[in-house]
C-alpha positions as CSV (number, residue, x, y, z in Angstrom):
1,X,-57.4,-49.6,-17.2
2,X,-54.8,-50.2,-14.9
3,X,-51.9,-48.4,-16.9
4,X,-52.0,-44.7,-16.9
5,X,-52.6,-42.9,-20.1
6,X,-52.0,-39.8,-21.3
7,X,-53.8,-37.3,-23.7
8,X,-51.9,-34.9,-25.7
9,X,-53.3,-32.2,-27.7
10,X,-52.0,-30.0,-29.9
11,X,-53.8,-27.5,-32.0
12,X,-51.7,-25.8,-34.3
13,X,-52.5,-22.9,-37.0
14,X,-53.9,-25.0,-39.0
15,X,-55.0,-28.7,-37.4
16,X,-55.9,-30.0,-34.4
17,X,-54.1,-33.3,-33.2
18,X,-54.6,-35.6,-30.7
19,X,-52.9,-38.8,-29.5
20,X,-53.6,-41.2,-26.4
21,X,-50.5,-43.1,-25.1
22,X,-48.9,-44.8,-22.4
23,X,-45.4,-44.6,-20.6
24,X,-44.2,-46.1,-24.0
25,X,-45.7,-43.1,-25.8
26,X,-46.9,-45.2,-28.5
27,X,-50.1,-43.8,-29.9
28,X,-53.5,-45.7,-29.2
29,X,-55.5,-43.8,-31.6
30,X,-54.6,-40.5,-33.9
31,X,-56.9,-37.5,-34.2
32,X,-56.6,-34.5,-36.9
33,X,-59.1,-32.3,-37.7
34,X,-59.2,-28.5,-38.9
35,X,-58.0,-25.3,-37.1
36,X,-58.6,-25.0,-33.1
37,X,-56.7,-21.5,-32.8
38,X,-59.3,-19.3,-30.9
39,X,-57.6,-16.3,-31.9
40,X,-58.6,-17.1,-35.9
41,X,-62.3,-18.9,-35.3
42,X,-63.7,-17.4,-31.7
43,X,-63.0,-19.6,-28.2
44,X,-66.6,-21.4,-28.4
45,X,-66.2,-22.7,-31.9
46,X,-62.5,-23.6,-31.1
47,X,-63.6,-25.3,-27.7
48,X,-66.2,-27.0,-29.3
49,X,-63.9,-28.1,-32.2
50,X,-61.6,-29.8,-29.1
51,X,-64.0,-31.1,-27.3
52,X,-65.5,-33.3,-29.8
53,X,-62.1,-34.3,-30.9
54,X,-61.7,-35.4,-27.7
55,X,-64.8,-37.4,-27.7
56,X,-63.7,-39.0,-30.9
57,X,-60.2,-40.1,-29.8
58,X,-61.9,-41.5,-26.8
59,X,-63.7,-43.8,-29.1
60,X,-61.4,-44.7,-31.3
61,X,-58.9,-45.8,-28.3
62,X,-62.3,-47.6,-26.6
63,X,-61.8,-45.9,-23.4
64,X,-63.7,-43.8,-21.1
65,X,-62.8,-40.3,-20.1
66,X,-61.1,-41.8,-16.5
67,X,-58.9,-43.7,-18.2
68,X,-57.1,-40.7,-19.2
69,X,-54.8,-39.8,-16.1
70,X,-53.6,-36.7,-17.4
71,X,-53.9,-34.3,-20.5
72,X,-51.5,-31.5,-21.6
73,X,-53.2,-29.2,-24.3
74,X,-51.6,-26.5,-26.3
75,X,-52.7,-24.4,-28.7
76,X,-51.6,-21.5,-31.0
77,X,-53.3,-18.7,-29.6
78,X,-54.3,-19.4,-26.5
79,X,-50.8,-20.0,-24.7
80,X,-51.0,-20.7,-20.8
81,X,-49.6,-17.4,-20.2
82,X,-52.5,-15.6,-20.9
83,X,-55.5,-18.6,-21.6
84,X,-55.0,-21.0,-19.1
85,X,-58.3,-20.5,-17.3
86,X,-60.2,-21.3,-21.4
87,X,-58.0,-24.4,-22.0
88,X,-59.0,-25.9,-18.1
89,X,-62.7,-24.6,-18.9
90,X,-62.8,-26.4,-22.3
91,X,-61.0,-29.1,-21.6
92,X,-62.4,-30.0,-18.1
93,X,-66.3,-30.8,-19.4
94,X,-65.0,-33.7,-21.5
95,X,-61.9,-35.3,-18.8
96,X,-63.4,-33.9,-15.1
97,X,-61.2,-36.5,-13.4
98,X,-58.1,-36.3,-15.3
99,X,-54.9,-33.8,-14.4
100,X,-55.0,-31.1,-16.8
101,X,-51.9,-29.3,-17.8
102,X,-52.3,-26.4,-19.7
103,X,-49.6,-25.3,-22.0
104,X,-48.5,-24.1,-25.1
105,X,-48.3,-25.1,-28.8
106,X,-44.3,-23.9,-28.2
107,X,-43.6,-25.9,-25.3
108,X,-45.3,-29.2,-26.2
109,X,-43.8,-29.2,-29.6
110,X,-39.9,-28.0,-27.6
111,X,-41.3,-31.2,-25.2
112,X,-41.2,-34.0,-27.8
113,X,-38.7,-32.6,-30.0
114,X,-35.8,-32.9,-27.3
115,X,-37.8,-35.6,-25.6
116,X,-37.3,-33.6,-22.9
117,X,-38.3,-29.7,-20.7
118,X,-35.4,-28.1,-21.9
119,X,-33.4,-26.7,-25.2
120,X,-34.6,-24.6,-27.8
121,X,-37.3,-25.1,-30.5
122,X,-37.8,-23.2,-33.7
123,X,-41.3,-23.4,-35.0
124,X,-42.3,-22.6,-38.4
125,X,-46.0,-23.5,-39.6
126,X,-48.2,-21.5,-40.3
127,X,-47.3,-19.0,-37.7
128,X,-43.6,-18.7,-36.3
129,X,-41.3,-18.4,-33.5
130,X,-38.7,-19.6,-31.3
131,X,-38.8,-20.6,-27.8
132,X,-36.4,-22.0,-25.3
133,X,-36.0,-23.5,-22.1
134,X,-33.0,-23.4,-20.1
135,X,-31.3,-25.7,-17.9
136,X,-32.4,-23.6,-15.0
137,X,-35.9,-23.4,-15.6
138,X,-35.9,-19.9,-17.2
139,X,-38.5,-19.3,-20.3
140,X,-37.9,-17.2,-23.2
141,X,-40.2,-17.0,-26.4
142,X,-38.3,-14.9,-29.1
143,X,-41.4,-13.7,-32.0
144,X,-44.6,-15.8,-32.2
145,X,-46.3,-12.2,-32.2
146,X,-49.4,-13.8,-34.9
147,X,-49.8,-13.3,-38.4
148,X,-51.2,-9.4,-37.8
149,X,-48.0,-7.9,-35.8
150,X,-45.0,-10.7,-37.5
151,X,-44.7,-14.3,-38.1
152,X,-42.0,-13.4,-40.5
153,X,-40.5,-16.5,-42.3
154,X,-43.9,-18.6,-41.2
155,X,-46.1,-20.6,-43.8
156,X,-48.0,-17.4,-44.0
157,X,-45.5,-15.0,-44.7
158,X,-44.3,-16.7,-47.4
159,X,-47.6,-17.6,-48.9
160,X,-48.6,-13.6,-48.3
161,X,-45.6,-12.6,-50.0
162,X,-46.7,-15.0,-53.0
163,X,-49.9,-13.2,-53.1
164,X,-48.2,-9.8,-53.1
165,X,-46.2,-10.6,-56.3
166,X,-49.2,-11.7,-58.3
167,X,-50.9,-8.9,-57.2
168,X,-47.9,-6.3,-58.1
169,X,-47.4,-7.6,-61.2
170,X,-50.7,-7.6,-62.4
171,X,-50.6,-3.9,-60.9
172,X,-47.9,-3.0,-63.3
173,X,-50.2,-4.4,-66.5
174,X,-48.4,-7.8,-66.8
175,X,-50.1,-10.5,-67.8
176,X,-49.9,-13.4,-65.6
177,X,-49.2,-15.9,-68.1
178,X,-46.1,-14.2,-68.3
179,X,-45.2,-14.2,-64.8
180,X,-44.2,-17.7,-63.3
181,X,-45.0,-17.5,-59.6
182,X,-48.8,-15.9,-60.5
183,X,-49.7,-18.6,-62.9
184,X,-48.7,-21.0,-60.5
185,X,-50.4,-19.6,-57.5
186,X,-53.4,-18.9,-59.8
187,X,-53.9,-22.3,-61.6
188,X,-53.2,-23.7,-57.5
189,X,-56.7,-21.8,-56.6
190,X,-58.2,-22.6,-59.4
191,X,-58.4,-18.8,-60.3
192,X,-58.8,-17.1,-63.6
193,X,-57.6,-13.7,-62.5
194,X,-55.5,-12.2,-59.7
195,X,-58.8,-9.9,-59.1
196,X,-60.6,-12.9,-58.3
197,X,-58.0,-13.3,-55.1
198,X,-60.4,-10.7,-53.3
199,X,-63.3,-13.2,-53.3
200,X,-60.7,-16.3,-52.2
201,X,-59.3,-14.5,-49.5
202,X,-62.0,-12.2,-47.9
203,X,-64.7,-15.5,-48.0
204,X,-65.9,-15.8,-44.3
205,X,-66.4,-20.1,-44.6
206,X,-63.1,-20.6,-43.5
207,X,-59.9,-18.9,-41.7
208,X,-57.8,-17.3,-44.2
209,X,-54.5,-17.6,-42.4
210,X,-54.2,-21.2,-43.3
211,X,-55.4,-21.1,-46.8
212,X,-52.7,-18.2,-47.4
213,X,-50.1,-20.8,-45.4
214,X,-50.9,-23.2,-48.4
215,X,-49.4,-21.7,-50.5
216,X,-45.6,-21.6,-49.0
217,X,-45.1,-25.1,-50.5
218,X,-45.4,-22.8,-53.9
219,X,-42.9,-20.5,-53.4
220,X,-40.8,-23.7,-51.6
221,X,-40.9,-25.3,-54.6
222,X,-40.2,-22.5,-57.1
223,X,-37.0,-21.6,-54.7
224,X,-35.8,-25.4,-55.0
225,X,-34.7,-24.4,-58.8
226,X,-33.4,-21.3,-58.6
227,X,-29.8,-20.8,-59.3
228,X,-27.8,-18.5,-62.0
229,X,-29.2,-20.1,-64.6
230,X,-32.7,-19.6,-64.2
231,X,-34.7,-16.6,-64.5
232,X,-35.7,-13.6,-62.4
233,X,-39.2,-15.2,-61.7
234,X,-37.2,-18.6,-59.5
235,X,-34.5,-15.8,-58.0
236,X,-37.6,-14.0,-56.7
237,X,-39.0,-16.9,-54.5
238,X,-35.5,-17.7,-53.4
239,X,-34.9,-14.5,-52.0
240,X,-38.0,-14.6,-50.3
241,X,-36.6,-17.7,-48.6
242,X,-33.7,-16.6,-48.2
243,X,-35.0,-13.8,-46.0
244,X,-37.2,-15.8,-43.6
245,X,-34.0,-18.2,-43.1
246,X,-32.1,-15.0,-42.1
247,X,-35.3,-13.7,-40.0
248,X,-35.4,-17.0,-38.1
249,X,-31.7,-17.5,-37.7
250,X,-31.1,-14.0,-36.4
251,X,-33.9,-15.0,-33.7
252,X,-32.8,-18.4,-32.8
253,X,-29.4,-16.5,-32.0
254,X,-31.5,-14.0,-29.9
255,X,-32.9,-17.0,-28.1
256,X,-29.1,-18.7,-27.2
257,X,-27.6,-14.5,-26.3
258,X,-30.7,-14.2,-23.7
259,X,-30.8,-17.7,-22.2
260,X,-26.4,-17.1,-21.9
261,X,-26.5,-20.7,-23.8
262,X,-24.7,-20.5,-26.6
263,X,-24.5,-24.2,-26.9
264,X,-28.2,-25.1,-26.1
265,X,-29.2,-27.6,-28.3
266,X,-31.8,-26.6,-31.5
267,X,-34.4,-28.7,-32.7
268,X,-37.1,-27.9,-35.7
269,X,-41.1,-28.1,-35.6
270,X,-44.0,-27.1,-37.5
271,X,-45.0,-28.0,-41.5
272,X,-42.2,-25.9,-42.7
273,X,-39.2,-27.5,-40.8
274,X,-40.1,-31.3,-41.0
275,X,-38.8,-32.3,-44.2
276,X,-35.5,-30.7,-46.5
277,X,-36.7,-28.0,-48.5
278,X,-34.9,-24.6,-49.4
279,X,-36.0,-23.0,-46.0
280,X,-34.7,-25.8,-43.8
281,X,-31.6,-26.5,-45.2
282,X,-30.6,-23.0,-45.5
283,X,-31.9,-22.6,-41.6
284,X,-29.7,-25.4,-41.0
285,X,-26.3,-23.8,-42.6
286,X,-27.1,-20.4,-41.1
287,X,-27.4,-21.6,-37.8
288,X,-23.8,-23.9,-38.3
289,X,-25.6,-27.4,-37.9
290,X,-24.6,-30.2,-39.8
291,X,-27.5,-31.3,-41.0
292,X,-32.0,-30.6,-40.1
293,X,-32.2,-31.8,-36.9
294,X,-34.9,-34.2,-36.8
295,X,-37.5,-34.1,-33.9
296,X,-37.6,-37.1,-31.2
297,X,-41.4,-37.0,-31.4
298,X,-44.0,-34.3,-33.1
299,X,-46.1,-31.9,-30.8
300,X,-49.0,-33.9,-29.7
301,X,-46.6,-37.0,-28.4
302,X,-44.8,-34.1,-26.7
303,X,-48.1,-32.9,-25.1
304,X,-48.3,-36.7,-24.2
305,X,-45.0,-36.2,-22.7
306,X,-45.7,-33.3,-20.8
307,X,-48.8,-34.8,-19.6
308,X,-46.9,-37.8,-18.2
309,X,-44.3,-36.0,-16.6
310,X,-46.5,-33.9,-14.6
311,X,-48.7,-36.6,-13.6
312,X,-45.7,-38.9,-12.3
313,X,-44.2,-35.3,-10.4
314,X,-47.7,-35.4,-8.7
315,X,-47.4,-38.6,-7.3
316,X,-44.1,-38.2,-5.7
317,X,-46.4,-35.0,-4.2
């Protein structure tokens, strides 16, 4: 082709995604398939995952792997910091003549929220952190530490802290027809009794830190009717939201006191983030914005992004 095109990919906790686009970064062909984190499913199955997903946007675009002029790759997990060599070794096989740019799932989702290498990005999927990138090149991740060691306020801490409650309560001899958040989650699995959690969670088919991520959108939606009026079982999940808002504020204002940019601008990424809900909005008054910001582009355009803007920096080389 005689147009460069770029490859972004962008495996998050819970789906990989990849795009193909040109200068106008309008997606040729749209990839998603299930988790690529190597830290949750081993680096062989998670660079076999990407590989073939590779091969499958190839053919759904009609192209060949030289018409890709550049690919930018990050994934949770396996941040260029520390897995650059594995994201070249797994992605080189399927693109050998393309530029390869590995990065991370922060920085290509910071990329094509601001549309551009600098700001700061909140992230909040199923993992979550902040990260920001200064006018002056500097770099500063605040949390991201994985679902083991923190994550607080991400999809899975909230869907953990869900489990907790149904498993406290039936603990203390309630009955979980009585208790609103464990019939929900229950009747949501498809579960009888809270003992029957052990078998859902501990199965070795599939990562649990996704399934448990799932179920955020429960204690979401039981926090969207709390108020005075309603009972203890609503007031629960909206403290629990209420606490990840404060966790994730206090390190977005972390972020701004070490980059000495108080004013850097804030954009929101990840699952949790992209639409109004309880967690967003209140994210948005805590940190003293007017409204969600809205993202330019999602992640895997800003992989495409970053792709592009390395590849045009190496032919000024």
């Amino acid at each position: 082709m005689s147009r460069p095109l770029f490859m972004g990919i962008d495996g998050g906790g819970s789906y990989l995604r990849i795009a193909i686009a040109g200068r106008d970064l309008k997606p040729l062909c749209a990839i998603r398939r299930g988790p690529a984190n190597p830290g949750v499913i081993g680096r062989a199955e998670a660079a076999a995952v990407i590989r073939q997903a590779i091969a499958e946007a190839l053919a759904q675009a009609q192209l060949q792997p030289d018409d890709i002029a550049a690919v930018a790759i990050g994934i949770a997990g396996a941040s260029n910091l520390h897995s650059a060599d594995w994201l070249i070794h797994t992605i080189k096989p399927a693109l050998p003549a393309s530029l390869l740019i590995p990065s991370s799932d922060l920085e290509i989702a910071l990329v094509g929220a601001h549309a551009r290498p600098s700001g700061i990005l909140l992230l909040a999927g199923t993992g979550a952190a902040v990260f920001g990138i200064a006018p002056d090149g500097r770099r500063l991740q605040v949390g991201g530490w994985g679902y083991l060691l923190g994550d607080e306020g991400s999809g899975h801490w909230l869907g953990l802290q869900l489990l907790r409650r149904v498993i406290a309560k039936y603990d203390e001899g309630a009955s979980s027809a009585d208790d609103l958040p464990s019939r929900i989650c229950l009747d949501a699995l498809g579960l009888q009794m809270p003992r029957d959690l052990i078998a859902w969670l501990y199965r070795s088919d599939e990562p649990a830190a996704p399934r448990i991520a799932g179920l955020a959108e429960i204690v979401l939606r039981l926090a969207s009717n709390a108020d005075e009026a309603l009972d203890d079982d609503r007031r629960w999940a909206k403290s629990i939201v209420d606490a990840a808002a404060r966790t994730l504020a206090r390190q977005v204002d972390l972020a701004r006191s070490r980059l000495n940019w108080q004013r850097a601008p804030i954009a929101f990424a990840g699952g949790l983030l992209e639409n109004d809900n309880p967690l967003s909005l209140s994210l948005a008054r805590r940190l003293r914005l007017s409204q969600r910001p809205r993202a330019e582009h999602p992640p895997v355009i800003g992989a495409a992004l970053l792709a592009q803007m390395e590849w045009s920096k190496a032919q000024t080389v």
